[in-house]
C-alpha positions in Angstrom: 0.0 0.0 0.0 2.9 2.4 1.0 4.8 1.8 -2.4 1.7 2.2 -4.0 0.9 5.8 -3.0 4.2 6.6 -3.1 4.3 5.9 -6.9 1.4 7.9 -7.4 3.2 11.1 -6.0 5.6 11.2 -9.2 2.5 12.8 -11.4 1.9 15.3 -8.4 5.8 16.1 -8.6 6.3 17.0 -12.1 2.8 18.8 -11.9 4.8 21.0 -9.3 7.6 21.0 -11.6 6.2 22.0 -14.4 4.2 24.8 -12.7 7.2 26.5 -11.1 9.1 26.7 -14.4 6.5 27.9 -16.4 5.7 30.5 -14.1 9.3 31.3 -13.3 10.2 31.7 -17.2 6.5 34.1 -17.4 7.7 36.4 -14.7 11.3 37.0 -16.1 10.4 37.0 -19.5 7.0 39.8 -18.4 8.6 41.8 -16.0 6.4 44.8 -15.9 8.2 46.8 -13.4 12.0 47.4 -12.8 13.1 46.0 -9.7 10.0 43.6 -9.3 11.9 40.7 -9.1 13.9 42.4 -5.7 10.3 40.9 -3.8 11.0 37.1 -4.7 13.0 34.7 -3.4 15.7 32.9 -4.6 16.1 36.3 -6.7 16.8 38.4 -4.0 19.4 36.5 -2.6 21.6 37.5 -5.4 22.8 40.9 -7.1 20.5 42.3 -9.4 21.5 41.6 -12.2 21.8 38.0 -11.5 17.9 38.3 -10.4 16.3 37.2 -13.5 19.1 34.5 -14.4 18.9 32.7 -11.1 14.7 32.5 -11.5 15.4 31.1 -15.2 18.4 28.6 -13.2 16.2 27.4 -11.1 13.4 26.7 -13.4 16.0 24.7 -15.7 16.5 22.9 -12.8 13.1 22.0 -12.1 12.7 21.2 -15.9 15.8 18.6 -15.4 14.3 16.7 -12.8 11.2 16.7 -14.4 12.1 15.2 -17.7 14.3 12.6 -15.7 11.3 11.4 -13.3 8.7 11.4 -16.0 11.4 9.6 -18.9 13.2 7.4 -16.5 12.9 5.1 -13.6 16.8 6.3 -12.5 17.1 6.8 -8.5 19.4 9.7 -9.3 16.1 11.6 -10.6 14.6 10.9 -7.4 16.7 12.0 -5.1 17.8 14.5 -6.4 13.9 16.0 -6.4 13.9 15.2 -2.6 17.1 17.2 -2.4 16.1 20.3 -4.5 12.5 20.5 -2.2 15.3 20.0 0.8 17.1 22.5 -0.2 14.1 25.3 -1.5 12.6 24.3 2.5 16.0 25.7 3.7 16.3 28.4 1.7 12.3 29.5 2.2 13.3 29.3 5.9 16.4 31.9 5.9 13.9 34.1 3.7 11.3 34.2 5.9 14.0 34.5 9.0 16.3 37.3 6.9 14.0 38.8 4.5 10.1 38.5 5.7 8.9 40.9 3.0 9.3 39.2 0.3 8.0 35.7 -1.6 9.4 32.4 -2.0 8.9 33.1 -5.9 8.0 29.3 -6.4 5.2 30.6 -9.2 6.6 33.7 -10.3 5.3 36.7 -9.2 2.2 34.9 -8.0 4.7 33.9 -4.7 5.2 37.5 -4.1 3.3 36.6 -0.5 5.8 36.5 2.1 7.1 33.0 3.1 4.9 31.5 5.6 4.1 28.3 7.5 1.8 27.1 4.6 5.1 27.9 2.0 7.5 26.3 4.4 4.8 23.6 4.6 4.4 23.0 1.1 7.9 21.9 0.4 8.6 19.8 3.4 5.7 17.4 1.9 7.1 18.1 -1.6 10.5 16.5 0.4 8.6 13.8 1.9 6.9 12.7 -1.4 10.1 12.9 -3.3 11.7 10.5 -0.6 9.2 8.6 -0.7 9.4 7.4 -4.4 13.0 6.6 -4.3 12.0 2.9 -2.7 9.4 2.6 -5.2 9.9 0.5 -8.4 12.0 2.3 -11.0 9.3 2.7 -13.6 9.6 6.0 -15.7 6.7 8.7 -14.7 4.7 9.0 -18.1 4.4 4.7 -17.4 3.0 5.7 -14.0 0.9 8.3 -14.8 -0.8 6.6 -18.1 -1.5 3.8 -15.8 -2.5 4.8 -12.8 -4.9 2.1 -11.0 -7.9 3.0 -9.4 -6.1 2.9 -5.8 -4.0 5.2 -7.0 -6.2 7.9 -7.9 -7.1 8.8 -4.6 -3.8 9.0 -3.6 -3.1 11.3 -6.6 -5.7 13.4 -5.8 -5.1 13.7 -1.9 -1.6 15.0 -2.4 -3.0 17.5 -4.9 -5.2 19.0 -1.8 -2.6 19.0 0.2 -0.7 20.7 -1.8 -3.4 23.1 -3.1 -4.4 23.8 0.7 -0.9 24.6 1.3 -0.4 27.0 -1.6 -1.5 31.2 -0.6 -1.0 31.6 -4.0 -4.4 30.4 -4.8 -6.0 32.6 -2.8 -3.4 35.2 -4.1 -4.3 34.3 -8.0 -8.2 34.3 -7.1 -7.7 38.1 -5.7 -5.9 39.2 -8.7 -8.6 37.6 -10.7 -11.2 39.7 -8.7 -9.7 42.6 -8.2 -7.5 42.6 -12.2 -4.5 44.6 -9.9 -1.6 43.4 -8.7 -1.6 43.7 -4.6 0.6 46.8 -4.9 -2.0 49.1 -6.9 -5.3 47.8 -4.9 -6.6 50.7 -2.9 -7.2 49.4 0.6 -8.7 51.3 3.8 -5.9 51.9 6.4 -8.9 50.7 8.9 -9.1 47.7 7.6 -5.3 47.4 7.9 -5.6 48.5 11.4 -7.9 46.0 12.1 -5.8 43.1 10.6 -2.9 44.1 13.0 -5.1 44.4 16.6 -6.4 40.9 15.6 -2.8 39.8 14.5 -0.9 37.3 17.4 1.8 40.0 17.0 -0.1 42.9 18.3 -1.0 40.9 21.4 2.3 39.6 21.8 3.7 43.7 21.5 0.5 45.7 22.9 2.2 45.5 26.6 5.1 47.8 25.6 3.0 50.7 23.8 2.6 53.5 25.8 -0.7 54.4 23.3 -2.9 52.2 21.2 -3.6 55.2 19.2 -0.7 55.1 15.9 1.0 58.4 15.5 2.3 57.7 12.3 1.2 55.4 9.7 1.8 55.2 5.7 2.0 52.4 2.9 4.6 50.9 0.5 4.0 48.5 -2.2 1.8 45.7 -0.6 2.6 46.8 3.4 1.3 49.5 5.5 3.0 50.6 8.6 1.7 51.7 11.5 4.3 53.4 14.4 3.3 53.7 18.1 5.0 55.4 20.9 6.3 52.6 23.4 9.1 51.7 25.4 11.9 48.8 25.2 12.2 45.8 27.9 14.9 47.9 29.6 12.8 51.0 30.1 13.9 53.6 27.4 11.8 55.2 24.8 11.0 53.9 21.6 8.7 53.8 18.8 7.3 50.2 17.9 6.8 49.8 14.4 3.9 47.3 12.9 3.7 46.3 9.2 1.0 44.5 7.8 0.7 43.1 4.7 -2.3 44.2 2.8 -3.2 40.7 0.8 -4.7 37.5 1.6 -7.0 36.4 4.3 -4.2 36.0 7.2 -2.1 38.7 6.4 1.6 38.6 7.6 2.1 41.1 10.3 5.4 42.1 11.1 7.2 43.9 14.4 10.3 46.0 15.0 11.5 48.5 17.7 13.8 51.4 17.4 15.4 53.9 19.6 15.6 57.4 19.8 18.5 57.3 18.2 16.8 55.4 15.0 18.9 52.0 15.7 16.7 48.7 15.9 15.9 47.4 19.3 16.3 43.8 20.2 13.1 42.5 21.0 13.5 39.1 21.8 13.4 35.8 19.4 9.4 36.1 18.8 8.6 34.2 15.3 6.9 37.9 14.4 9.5 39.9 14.8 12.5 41.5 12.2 15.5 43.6 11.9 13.7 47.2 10.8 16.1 47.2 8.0 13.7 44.6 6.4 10.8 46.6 6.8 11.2 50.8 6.0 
């Protein structure tokens, strides 16, 4: 039974495959705004001028492993699919540790949304499934998927839901779809972004060092808006506490700094909704 679902996860692979490169190659090849690709991930890790080669990099990639799991039964295919979703799991985790504002760019610009638990989650299954299929007979993917069993369906179409119920970009691509803007030119009431943050776990986890629940100085950029209150640091001194939310999605990311008087970030302990306030003005 184990082999058997496991086999069916190679069509549910190179669907992921085949969606990442497609969408990679759109968004470098349609860049409609200089700079855009400086909000995706693994872009931004590089220099920009390397942005849009190491987006079309990593979709060659994807298309390699794809054409080896669907022609071929080789192990070598295999794992190397469980260790490029490894790898992407690490790398979305140092994104979402260094750089919270931007995406994991797995789709293209649709992955503008910044790296989340559902992102992180996403690609530690992708792992899993890859693994998986390397103790599974060595029958090429297009034999798989043309032959697929009816006890294998099911299993093909749960690990699509779980997949799909771990992606915010379909929720992200359904908005755009709605709305016909991209994130960045919606209009969007600053109460309804100041509702977002008071409901957000890092408002609760922050509200005790505010000296005033009432902002005294709030603006937007791109897909955030900020909000700044007057507070004070663990040790006493004065500081303002800055909030950003992101303006997209259903559970918006909401994001926390502190700095001095002397405009220097504050420490504020290792909370899992807090970053350097270089990543956020």
């Amino acid at each position: 039974m184990w082999a058997t679902i496991s086999a069916a996860q190679i069509p549910v692979l190179g669907a992921l495959l085949v969606a990442g490169a497609l969408a990679k190659v759109r968004t470098v090849m349609n860049e409609s705004e200089p700079g855009g690709l400086s909000r995706l991930g693994p872009a931004v890790l590089v220099a920009e001028r390397w942005r849009g080669p190491a987006l079309l990099g990593c979709a060659a990639g994807e298309v390699f492993l794809l054409v080896g799991l669907m022609s071929t039964g080789l192990s070598l295919f295999r794992w190397g699919a469980a260790a490029f979703f490894a790898v992407s799991t690490y790398v979305l985790w140092e994104l979402r540790r260094r750089r919270p504002d931007v995406g994991c760019g797995c789709f293209g610009e649709v992955s503008a949304i910044p790296v989340g638990l559902r992102s992180l989650g996403r690609t530690a299954v992708l792992t899993a499934m890859a693994l998986g299929t390397v103790w599974t007979p060595p029958v090429p993917g297009w034999v798989t998927l043309t032959t697929l069993t009816w006890s294998q369906v099911p299993a093909v179409a749960g690990g699509l839901l779980v997949l799909a119920a771990l992606s915010p970009e379909i929720e992200e691509a359904a908005s755009r779809l709605r709305h016909r803007a991209p994130c960045e030119q919606r209009p969007l009431d600053p109460a309804t972004a100041l509702a977002r943050l008071r409901a957000s776990a890092a408002w609760r986890s922050h509200v005790k060092l505010l000296s005033s629940t009432d902002p005294v100085d709030s603006w937007r950029e791109l897909c955030w808006r900020f909000f700044v209150y007057p507070g004070r640091s663990h040790a006493g001194d004065p500081a303002d506490v800055v909030f950003a939310v992101y303006l997209s999605g259903r559970h918006p990311a909401v994001r926390v700094a502190m700095v001095g008087v002397d405009g220097r970030p504050i420490e504020i302990g290792p909370l899992p909704e807090s970053i350097p306030v270089s990543a956020i003005h």
